[in-house]
C-alpha positions as CSV (number, residue, x, y, z in Angstrom):
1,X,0.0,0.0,0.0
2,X,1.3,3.4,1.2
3,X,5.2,3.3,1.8
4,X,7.4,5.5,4.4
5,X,9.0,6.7,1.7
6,X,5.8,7.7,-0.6
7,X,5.0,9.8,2.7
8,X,8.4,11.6,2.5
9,X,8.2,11.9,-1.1
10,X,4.7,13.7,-0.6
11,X,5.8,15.7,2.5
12,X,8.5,17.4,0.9
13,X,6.4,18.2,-2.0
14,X,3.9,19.5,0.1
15,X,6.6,21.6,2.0
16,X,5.5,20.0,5.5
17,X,8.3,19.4,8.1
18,X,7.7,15.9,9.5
19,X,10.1,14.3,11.7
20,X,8.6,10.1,11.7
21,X,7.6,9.4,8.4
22,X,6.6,5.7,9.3
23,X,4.3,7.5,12.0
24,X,1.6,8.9,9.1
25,X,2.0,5.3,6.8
26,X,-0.8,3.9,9.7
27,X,-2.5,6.9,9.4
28,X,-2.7,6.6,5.9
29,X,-3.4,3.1,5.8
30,X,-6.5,3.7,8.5
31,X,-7.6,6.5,6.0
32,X,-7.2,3.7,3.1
33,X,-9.1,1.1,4.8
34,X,-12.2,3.8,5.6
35,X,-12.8,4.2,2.1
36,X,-12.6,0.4,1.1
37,X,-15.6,0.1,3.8
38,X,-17.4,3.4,1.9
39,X,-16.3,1.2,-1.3
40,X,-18.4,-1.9,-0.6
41,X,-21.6,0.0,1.1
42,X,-23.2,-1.0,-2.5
43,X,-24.7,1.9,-2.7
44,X,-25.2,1.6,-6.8
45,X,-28.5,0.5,-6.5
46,X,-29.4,4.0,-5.2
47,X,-30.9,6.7,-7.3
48,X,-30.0,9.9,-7.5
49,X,-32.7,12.7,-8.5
50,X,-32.1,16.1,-9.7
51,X,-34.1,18.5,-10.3
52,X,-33.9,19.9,-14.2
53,X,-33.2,23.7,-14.1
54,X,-33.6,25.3,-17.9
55,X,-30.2,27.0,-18.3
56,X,-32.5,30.4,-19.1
57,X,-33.0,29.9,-14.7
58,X,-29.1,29.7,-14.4
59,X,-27.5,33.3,-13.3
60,X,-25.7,35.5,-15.8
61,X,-21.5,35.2,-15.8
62,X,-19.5,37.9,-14.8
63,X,-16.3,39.4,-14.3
64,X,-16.4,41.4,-11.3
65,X,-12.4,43.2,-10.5
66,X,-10.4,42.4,-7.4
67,X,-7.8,45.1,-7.3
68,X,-6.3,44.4,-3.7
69,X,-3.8,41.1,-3.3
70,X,-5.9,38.8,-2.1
71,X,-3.2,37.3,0.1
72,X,-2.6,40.0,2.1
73,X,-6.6,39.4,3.6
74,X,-5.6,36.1,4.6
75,X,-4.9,35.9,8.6
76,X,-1.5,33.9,8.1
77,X,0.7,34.8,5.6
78,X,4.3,34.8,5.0
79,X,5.7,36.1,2.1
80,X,4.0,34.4,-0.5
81,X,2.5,31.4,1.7
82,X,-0.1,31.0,3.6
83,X,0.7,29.1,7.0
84,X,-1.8,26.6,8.0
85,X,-2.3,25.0,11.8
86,X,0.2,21.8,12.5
87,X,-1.2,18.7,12.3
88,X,-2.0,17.0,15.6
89,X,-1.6,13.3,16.1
């Protein structure tokens, strides 16, 4: 499945400092084993309704200006990146 190395691989892409790599492959793996159980709730059987809406109903496209850097109304910025909480174990 999910590999200590795939974790690092990902971490440093994602620019996240993580100390125990083999620490987040059972996390992972728990994450990976939720979905097979969401997987086999055979939900196919189910139908789905949605209500038709003419596209004359939908609202009009348009391009409204944002002049201000959107970053700079973020809370937690640095720079060019926006600093997110640590993730808790």
């Amino acid at each position: 499945m999910v590999t200590e190395e795939e974790i690092e691989q990902v971490s440093k892409l994602m620019r996240i400092d993580i100390d125990d790599h083999k620490e987040y492959v059972d996390k992972v793996h728990t994450m990976i084993d939720y979905f097979d159980i969401l997987d086999s709730a055979g939900v196919e059987s189910e139908e789905i309704s949605m209500p038709e809406i003419s596209i004359n109903d939908l609202r009009s496209d348009e391009y409204i200006s944002f002049n201000e850097k959107l970053i700079e109304k973020l809370n937690h910025f640095r720079g060019s990146y926006v600093r997110a909480p640590k993730m808790s174990s």
